[in-house]
C-alpha positions in Angstrom: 48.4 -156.6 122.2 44.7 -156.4 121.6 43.0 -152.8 122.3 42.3 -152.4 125.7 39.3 -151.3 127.3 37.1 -150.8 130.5 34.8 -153.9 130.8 36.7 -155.4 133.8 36.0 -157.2 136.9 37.2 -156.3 140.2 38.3 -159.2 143.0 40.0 -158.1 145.8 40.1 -158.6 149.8 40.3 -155.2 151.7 44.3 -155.6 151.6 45.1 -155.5 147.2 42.9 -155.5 144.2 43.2 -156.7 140.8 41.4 -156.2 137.8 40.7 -158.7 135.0 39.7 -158.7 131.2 37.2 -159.9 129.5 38.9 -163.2 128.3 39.8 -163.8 132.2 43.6 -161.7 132.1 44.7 -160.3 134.9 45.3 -156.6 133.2 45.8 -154.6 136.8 47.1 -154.9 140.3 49.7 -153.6 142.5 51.5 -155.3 145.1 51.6 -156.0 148.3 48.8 -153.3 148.4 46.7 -150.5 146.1 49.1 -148.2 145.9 52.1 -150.5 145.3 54.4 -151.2 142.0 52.1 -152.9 139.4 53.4 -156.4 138.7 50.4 -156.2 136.3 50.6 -153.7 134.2 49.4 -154.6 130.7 46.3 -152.1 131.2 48.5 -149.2 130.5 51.0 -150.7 128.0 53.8 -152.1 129.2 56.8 -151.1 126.2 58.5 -154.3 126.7 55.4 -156.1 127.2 54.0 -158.8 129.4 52.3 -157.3 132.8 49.5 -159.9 133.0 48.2 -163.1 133.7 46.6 -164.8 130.7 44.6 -167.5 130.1 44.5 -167.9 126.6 42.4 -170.7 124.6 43.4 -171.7 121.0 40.8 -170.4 118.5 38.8 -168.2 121.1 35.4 -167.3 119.8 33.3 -165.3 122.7 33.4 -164.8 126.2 31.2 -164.4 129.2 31.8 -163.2 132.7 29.3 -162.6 135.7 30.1 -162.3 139.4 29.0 -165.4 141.5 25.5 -163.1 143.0 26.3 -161.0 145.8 29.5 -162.0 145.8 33.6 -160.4 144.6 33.6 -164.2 143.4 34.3 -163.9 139.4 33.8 -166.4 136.5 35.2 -166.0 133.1 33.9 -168.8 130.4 35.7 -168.6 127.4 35.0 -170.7 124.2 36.5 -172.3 121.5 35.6 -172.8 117.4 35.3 -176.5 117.9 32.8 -176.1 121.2 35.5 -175.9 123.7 34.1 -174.0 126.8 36.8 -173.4 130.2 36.0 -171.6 132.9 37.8 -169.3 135.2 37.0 -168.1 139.0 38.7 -165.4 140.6 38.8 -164.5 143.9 40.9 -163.1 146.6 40.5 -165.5 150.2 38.4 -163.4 152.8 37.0 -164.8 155.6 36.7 -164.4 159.4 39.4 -166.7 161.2 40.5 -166.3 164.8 38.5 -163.4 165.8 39.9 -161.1 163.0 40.0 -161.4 159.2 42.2 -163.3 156.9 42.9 -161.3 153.6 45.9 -162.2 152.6 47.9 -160.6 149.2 47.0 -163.6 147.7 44.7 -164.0 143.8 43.5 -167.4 143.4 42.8 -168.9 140.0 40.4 -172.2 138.9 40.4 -172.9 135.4 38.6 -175.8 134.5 37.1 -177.7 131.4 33.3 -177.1 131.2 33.1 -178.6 127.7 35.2 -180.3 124.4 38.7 -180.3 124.9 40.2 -177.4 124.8 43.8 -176.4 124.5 45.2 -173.4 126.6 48.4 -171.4 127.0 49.0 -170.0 130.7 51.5 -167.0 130.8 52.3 -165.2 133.9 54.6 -162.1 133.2 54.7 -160.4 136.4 57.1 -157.0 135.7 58.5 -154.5 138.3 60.0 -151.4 138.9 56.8 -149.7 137.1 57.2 -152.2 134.0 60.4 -151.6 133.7 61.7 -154.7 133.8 61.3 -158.5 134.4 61.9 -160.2 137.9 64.3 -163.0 138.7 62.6 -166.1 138.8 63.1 -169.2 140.3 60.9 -172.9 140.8 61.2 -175.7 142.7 58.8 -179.2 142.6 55.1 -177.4 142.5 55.7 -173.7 142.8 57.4 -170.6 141.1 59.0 -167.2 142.7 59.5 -164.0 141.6 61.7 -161.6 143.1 60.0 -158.5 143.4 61.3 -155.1 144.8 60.1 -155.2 148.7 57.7 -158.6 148.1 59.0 -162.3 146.7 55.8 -163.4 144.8 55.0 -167.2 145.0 52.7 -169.6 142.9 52.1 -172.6 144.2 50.3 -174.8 141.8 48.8 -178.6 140.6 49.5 -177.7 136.7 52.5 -179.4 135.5 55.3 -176.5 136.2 57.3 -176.9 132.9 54.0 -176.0 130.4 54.0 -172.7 132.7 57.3 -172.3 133.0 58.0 -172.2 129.1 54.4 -171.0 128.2 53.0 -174.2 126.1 50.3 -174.9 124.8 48.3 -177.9 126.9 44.9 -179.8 126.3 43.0 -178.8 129.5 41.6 -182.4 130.7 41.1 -181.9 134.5 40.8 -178.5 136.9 43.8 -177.3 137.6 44.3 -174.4 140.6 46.6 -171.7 141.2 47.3 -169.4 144.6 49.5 -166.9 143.9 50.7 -164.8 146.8 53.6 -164.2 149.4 56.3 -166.4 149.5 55.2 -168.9 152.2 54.6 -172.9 151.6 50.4 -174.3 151.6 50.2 -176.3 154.6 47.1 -178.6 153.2 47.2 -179.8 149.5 46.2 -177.3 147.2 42.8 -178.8 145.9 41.6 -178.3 150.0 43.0 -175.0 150.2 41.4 -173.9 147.1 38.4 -175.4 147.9 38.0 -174.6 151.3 39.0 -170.4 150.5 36.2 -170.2 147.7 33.3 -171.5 150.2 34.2 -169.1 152.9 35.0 -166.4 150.7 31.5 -167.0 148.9 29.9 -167.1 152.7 31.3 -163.5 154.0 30.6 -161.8 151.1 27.2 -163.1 151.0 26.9 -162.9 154.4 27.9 -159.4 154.5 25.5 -158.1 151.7 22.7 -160.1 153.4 22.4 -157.4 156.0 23.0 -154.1 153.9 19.8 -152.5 154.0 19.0 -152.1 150.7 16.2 -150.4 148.4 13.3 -152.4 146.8 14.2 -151.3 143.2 17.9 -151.7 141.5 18.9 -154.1 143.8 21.3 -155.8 141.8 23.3 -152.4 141.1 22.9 -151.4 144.7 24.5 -154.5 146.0 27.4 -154.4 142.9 28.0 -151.0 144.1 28.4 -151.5 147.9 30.9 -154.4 147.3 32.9 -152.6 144.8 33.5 -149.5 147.5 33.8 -152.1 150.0 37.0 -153.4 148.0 38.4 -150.4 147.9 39.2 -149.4 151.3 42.6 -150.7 152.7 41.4 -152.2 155.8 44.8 -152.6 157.6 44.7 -148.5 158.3 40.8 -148.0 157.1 41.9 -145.3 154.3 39.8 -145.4 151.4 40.9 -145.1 147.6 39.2 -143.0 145.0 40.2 -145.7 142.3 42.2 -149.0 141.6 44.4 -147.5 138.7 46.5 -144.8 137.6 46.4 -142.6 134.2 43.0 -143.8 132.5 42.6 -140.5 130.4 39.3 -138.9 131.2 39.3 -138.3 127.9 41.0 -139.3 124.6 44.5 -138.1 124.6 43.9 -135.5 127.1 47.1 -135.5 129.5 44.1 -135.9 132.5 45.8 -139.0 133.7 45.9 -138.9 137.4 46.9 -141.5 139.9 43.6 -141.8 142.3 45.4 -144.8 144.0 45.1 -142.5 147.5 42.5 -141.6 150.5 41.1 -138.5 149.2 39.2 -137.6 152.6 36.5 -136.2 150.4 35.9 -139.2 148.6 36.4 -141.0 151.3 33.7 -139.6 153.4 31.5 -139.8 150.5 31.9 -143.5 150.2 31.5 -143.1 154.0 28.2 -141.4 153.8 26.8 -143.8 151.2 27.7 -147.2 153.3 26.1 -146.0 156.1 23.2 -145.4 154.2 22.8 -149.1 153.4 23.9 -150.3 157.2 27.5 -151.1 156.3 29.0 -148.8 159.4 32.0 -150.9 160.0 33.4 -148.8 156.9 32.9 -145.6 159.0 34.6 -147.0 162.3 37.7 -148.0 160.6 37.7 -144.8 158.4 37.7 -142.2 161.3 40.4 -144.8 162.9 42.0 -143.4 159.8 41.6 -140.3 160.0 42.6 -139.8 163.7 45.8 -141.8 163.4 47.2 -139.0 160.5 44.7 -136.4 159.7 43.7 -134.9 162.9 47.0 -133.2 164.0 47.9 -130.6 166.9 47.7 -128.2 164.0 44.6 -129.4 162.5 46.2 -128.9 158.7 44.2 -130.6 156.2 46.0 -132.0 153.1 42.9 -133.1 150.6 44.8 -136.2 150.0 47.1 -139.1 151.6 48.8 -142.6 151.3 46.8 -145.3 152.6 49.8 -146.1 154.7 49.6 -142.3 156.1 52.0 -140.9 153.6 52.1 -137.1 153.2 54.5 -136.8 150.8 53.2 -138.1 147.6 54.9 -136.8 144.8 54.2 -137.0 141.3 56.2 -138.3 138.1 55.9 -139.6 135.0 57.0 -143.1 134.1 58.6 -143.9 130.7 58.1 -147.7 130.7 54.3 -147.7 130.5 53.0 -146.2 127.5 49.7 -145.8 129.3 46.1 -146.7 128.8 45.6 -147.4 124.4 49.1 -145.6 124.6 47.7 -142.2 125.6 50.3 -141.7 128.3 51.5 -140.1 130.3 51.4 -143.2 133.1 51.8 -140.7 136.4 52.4 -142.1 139.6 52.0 -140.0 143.1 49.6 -137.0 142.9 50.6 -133.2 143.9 46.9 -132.6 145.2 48.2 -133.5 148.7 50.1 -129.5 148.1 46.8 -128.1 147.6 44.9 -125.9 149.9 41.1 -127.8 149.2 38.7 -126.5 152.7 36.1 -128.5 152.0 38.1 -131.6 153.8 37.3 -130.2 156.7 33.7 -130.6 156.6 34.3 -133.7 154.8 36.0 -135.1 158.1 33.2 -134.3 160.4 30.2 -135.0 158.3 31.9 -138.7 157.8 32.5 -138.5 161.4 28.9 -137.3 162.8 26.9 -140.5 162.8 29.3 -142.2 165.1 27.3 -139.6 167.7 24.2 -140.6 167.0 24.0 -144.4 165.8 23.1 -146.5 168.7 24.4 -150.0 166.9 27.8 -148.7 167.4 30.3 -150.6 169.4 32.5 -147.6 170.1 30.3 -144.8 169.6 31.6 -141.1 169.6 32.1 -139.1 173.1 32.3 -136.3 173.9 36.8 -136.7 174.2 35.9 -137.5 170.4 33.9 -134.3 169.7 36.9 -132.4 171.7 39.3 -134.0 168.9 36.7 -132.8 166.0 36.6 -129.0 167.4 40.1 -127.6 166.1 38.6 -128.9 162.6 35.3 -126.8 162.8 37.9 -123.6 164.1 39.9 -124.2 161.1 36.9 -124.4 158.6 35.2 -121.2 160.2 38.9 -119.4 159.6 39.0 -120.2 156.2 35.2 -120.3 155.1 36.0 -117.4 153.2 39.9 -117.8 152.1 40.7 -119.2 148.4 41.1 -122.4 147.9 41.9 -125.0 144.7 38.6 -126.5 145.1 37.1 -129.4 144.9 38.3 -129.9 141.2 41.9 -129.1 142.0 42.4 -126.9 139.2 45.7 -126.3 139.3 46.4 -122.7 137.8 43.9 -120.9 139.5 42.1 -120.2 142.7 38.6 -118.7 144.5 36.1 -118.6 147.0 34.9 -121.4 146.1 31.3 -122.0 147.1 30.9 -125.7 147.1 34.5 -125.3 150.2 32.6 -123.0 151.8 29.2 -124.2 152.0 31.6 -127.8 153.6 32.9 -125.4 156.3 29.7 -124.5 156.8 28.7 -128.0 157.4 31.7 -128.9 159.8 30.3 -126.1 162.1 26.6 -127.4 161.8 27.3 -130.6 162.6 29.6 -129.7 165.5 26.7 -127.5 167.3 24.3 -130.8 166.8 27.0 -133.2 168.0 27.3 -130.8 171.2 23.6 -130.7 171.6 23.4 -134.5 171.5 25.6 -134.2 174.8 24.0 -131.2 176.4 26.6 -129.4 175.7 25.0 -125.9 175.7 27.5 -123.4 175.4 29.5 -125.7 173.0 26.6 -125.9 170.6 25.5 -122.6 170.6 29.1 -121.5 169.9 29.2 -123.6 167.1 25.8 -122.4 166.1 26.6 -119.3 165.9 30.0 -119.9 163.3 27.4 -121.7 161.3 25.1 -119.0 160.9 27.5 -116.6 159.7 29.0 -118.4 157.2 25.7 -119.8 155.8 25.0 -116.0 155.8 27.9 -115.1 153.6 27.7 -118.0 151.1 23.5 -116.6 150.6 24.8 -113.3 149.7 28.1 -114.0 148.1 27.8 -117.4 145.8 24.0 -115.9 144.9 24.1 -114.2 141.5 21.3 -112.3 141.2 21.3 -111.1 137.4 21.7 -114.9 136.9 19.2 -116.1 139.2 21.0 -119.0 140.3 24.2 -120.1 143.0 27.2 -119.9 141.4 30.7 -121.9 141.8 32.5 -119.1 143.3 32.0 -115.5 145.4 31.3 -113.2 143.1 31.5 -115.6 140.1 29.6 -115.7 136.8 29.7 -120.2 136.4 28.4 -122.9 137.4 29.6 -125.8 138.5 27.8 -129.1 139.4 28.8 -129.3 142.9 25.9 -126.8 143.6 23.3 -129.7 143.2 24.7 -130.7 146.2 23.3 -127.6 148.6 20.4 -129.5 149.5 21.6 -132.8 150.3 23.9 -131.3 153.0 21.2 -129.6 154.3 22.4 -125.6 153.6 19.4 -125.2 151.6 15.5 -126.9 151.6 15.2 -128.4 147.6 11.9 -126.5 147.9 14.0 -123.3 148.1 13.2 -121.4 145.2 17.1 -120.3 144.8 17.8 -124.4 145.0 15.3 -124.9 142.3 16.4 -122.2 139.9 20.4 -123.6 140.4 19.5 -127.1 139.6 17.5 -125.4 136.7 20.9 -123.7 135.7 22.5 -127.1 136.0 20.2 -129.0 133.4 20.2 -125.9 130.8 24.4 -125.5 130.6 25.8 -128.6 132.4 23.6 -131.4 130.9 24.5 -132.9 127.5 22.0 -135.6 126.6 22.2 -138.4 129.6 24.8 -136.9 131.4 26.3 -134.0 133.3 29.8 -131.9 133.0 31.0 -131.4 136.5 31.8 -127.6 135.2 32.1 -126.4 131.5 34.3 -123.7 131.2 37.9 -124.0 130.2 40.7 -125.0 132.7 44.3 -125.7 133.0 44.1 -128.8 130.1 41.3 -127.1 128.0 37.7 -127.5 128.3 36.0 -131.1 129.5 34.7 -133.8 127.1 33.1 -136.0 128.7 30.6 -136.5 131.6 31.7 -136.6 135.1 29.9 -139.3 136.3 28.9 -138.6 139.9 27.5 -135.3 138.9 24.8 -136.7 136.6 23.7 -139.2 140.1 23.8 -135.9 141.9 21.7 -133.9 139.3 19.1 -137.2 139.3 19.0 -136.8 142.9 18.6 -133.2 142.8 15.4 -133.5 140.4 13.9 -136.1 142.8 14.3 -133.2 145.4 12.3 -130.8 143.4 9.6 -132.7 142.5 10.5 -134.0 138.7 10.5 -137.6 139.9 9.7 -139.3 136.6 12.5 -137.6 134.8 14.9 -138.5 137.8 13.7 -142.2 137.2 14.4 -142.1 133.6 17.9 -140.5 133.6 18.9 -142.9 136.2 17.7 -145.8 134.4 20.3 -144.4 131.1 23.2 -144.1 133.6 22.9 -147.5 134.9 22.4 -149.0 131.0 25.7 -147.5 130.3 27.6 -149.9 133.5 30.3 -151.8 132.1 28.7 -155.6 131.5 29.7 -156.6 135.3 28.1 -153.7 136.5 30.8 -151.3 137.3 31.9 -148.2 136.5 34.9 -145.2 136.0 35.1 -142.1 136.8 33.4 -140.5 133.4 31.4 -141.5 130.1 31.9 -140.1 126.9 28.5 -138.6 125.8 28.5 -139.8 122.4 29.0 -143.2 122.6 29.1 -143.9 126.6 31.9 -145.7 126.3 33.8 -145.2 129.9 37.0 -143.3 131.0 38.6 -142.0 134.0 40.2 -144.1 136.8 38.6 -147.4 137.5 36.2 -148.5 139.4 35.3 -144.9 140.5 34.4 -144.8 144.4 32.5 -141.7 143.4 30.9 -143.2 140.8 29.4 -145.9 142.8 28.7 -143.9 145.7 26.6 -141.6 143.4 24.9 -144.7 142.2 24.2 -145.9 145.7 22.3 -142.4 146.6 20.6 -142.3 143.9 19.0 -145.4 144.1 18.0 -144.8 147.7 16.1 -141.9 146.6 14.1 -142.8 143.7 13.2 -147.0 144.8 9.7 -147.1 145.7 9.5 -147.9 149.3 9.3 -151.9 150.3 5.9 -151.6 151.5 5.0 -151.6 147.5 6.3 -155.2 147.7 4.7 -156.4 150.7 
């Protein structure tokens, strides 16, 4: 099996994802939905292999791949020695049909001659039970089954069955389309069904990126970016995942493989936050549906983390038949954040919820039953404002004040007194008002260090950590503050390591960090905007966005050497912190006009 890496393409539908290679292999996806058994696996190293559906082509000499623009449409051109080109588009079928949407669990494939005659090999080894073994399989006429655990997966096809049935090698002399997907019979011939799903998937997508409202600079990467969190929110209960995968090191051979196929309602509302920047509000809506079917309970308990399908429960284990990502396992499925005491989610709820209260282009906009439902959130971030927590890194052996959970608690209580204002609530906001206050109080004199000079991670701590370049964004501090100024200082001087950032750099429970936290170098760039050092902003930016994979996506960290990417992938933070950035630093549109 060649070496893996991350230059891969997402396609996906609001309902599953999958990721393809380079040379057009499906490498990644879960079924019937992201958090599902892999049935392609080969990403992390199936023992047995298989995992993935490949196109090969004899005598393959390079490859290209670009996303149709604007678009989760992608093409894969791969070429032979003699001048043999064929060309792959992937999609998953979205499109508005009866007043709702269709996104089915379904991948279609178009492979195609573009040039020459070249000669291909189609396998598609589908595996279960976490690679563990191979489905049953079955065929009939024009179509192929296999017999999942929980989901019968069914290719229906115009390829002669018995070339993919025992893998042989074919002259490619005509298009030839595949729809893979649930086990239900096509009821119009293939070519019109494939057809037919690639121009109306082509239409929403560039329908729906026609009205984000976007900056005049770094369009392209803006537009990438807002797709790519788009895909990643399961649309059926509006919970949001951090990532696609499971166990991409962060590092090389560092154990920090984590399954980020979950709702973390922090990253969540961050993705929140950055969608509604660009106009894309429907995200929001079907988010806080989320969130008020599971997370807001009678007893207002917060876990940081939850199934897309409101799971609680999601426990973690290791499993032995993926060697993981380049063989650095371990593979882990299930995540024991959701035990974890993390009080920033409760700010994280009502900031994602607030502009519901005060965006007019809302169908359903908040009320005031809705602000009633947000209130036991804002008591139980004012109870705990100053309790330990595991923060918002999750370290796992240790716990603290932490100032970037307390600052969030904070924020739920701020926004709550200008939600209540926005109705005339009086006594409602001044109550809240008044919770704000003190906590903002206590952070200023207990997460200030003053033989440092700067805000540190924790009450009473000595570090820093880069979720402090985040004071001013949320509002608990002007960026002209000079206390904001000196921190952000503080952040380039002992977090910054050529073109990016370490989200913290002192040792933890798996040693210290390698490699740069993504996210955190978009929030330092936005924080040096903020204080005036524009040009350097620009030009950091600029690096970041250079070191995108070549479809323009990217994981959850880069090494600093090298910039070759690691971490879960695609990164919803990532992107979001892309997305923020960008707003920031474009030149306004009246420079065009």
């Amino acid at each position: 099996m060649r070496t893996a890496d991350l230059n891969l393409g997402l396609v996906g539908n609001g309902t599953f994802g999958a990721l393809v290679d380079a040379r057009g292999s499906v490498v990644w996806s879960c079924f019937p939905a992201f958090d599902g058994d892999p049935a392609f696996c080969a990403l992390l190293s199936p023992r047995q292999g298989g995992g993935e559906w490949a196109v090969e082509v004899e005598d393959l000499v390079s490859s290209q791949q670009h996303y149709l623009p604007n678009t989760a449409v992608l093409r894969t051109r791969l070429q032979d020695s003699r001048g043999g080109i064929v060309e792959i588009t992937d999609f998953a079928p979205r499109w508005r049909h009866f007043g709702r949407f269709y996104k089915p669990v379904t991948l279609v494939r178009r492979i195609r001659p573009v040039a020459g005659t070249p000669r291909i090999r189609v396998r598609l080894r589908p595996l279960m039970e976490w690679g563990a073994r191979e489905p049953e399989r079955t065929w009939g006429s024009n179509h192929m089954r296999w017999l999942l655990t929980g989901h019968v997966m069914r290719l229906t096809t115009d390829a002669p069955l018995r070339l993919l049935r025992d893998e042989l090698p074919f002259v490619l002399d005509r298009e030839l389309r595949f729809v893979l997907g649930p086990d239900e019979t096509l009821t119009q011939p293939i070519f019109n069904f494939v057809n037919d799903a690639e121009e109306r998937t082509i239409d929403y997508w560039r329908e729906w990126a026609r009205y984000l409202s976007i900056p005049l600079e770094w369009q392209e990467a803006v537009i990438r970016s807002a797709i790519t969190l788009k895909l990643c929110q399961y649309e059926d209960t509006g919970g949001i995942v951090a990532a696609l995968t499971t166990s991409i090191p962060e590092a090389p051979h560092s154990t920090r493989n984590w399954d980020y196929r979950y709702c973390w309602l922090r990253d969540a509302a961050f993705v929140v936050r950055a969608l509604n920047r660009l106009g894309a509000t429907r995200t929001m809506e079907e988010y806080i549906r989320y969130i008020f079917n599971l997370a807001v309970s009678e007893d207002t308990e917060l876990q940081p983390v939850y199934g897309i399908d409101y799971d609680t429960a999601l426990h973690e284990e290791e499993v032995p038949a993926l060697a993981g990502y380049r063989g650095m396992g371990p593979v882990r499925r299930g995540n024991l954040a959701w035990k974890q005491r993390q009080h920033d989610v409760y700010g994280s709820v009502v900031l994602a919820s607030t502009q519901l209260f005060f965006d007019q282009r809302l169908e359903r906009p908040g009320d005031v039953a809705m602000f009633m439902r947000l209130e036991p959130l804002g008591e139980r971030a004012y109870a705990l404002h100053n309790q330990p927590d595991a923060g918002l890194w999750e370290f796992r052996g240790r716990s603290a004040v932490h100032t970037y959970s307390a600052v969030m608690c904070w924020a739920a209580c701020d926004r709550l007194s200008k939600i209540a204002s926005s109705f005339a609530l009086h006594d409602r906001a001044q109550y809240w008002r008044l919770r704000a206050d003190e906590i903002r109080e206590r952070v200023l004199e207990e997460a200030w260090n003053p033989q440092l000079g700067h805000f540190v991670d924790a009450f009473g701590g000595e570090r820093l950590d880069a979720s402090l370049l985040l004071l001013a964004d949320l509002g608990f501090l002007s960026p002209q503050d000079p206390r904001y100024i000196a921190t952000v200082e503080a952040a380039g001087r002992d977090l910054r390591r050529g073109s990016g950032l370490f989200r913290y750099v002192a040792p933890d429970d798996f040693g210290a960090p390698e490699t740069s936290f993504t996210i955190c170098t978009f929030w330092y760039v936005e924080a040096l905007a903020a204080i005036g050092r524009r040009d350097e902003a620009r030009e950091l930016f600029e690096s970041v966005l250079a070191r995108r994979n070549p479809l323009g996506l990217l994981s959850e960290d880069l090494a600093f050497d090298d910039g070759e990417a690691w971490g879960n992938f695609p990164q919803t933070y990532s992107h979001v912190g892309l997305i923020s950035a960008a707003m920031q630093l474009s030149r306004p549109w009246q420079d065009a006009t």
